[in-house]
VEXFI-206947 format. One record per residue (C-alpha): residue number from 1; residue in one letter; x, y, z. Coordinates in pm, whole numbers, plus 32768, in hexadecimal, padded with zeros to 4 digits. Layout:
# residues N
[site NUM; "A"; [X; Y; Z]]
...
//
This chain:
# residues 77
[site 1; "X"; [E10B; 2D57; 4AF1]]
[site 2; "X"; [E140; 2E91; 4A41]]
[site 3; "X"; [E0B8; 2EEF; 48CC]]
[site 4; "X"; [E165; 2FDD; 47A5]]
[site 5; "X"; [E0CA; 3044; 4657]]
[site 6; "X"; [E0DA; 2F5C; 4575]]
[site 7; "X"; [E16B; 2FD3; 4407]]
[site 8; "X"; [E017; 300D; 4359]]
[site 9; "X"; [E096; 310B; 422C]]
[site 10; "X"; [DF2C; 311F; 41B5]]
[site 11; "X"; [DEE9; 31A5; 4315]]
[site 12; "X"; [E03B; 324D; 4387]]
[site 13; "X"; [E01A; 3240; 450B]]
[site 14; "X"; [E100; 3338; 44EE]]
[site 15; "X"; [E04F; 343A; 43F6]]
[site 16; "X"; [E17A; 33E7; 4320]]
[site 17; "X"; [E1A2; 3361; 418B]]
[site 18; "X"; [E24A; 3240; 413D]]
[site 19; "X"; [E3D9; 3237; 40DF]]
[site 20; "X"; [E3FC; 33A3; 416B]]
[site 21; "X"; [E387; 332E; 42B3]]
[site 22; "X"; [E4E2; 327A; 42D1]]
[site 23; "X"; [E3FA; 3169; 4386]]
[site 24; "X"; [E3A3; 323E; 44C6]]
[site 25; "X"; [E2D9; 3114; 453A]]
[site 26; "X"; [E417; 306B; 452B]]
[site 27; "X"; [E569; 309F; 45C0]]
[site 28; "X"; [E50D; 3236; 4665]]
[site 29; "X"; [E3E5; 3180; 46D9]]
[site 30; "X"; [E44A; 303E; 4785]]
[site 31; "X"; [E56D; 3100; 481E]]
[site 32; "X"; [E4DF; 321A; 48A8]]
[site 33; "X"; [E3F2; 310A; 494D]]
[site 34; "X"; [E52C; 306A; 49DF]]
[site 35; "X"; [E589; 31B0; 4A74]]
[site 36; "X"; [E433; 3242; 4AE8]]
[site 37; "X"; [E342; 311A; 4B30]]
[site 38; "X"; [E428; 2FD9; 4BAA]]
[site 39; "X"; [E56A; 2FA1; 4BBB]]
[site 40; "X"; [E608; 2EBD; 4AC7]]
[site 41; "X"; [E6AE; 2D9C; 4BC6]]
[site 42; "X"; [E551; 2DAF; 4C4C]]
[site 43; "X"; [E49B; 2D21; 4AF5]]
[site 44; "X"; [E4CA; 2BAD; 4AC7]]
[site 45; "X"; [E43D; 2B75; 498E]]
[site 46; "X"; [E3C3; 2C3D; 4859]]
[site 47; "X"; [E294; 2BC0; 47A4]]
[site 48; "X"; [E21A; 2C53; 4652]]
[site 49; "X"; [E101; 2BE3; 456E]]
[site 50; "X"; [E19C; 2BCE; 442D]]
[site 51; "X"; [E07B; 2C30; 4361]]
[site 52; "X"; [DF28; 2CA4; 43FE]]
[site 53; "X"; [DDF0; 2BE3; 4398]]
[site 54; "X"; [DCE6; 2C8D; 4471]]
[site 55; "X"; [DC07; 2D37; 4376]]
[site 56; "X"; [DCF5; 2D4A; 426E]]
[site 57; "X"; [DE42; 2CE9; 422D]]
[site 58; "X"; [DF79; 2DC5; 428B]]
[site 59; "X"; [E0A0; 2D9E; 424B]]
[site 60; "X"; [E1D8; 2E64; 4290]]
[site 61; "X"; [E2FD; 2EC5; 41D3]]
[site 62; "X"; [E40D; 2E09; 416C]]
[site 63; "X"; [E4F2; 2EC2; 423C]]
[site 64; "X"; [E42E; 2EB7; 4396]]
[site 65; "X"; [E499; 2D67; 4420]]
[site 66; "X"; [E5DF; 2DA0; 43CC]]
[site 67; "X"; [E5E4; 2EF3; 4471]]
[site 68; "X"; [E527; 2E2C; 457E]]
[site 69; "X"; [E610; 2D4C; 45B9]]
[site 70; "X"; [E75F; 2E3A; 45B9]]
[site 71; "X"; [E6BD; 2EF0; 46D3]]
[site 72; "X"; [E6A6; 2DA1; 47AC]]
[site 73; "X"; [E7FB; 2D36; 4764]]
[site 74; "X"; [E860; 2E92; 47FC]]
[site 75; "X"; [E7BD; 2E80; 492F]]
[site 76; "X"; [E7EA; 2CEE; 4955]]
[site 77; "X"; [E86D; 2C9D; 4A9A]]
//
């Protein structure tokens, strides 16, 4: 099991502000973890908590999932 930042724009993981991040949590993110921590035909499924709930409720950007979601139909095997 392996873990990414989740997109908290309150709390940039990232040290970044929200749009002129460009969603660094996003695509840069979830590809650069393809290419440095496991490789893509190695992952066989992608799980994301839509909105987080523990201690407060986050959620995300419009964008992310779709971002999200490009990314895994790039690297689907």
């Amino acid at each position: 099991m392996y873990r990414l930042p989740y997109a908290y724009c309150y709390r940039c993981p990232y040290s970044l502000t929200y749009p002129s991040c460009n969603l660094r949590c996003a695509t840069p993110a979830f590809e650069d973890f393809f290419k440095r921590h496991v490789a893509a035909e190695s992952v066989a499924a992608v799980i994301i908590e839509p909105v987080l709930g523990e201690g407060g409720f986050v959620v995300p950007p419009r964008e992310f999932f779709d971002q999200l979601q490009a990314v895994c139909r790039q690297n689907a095997f």
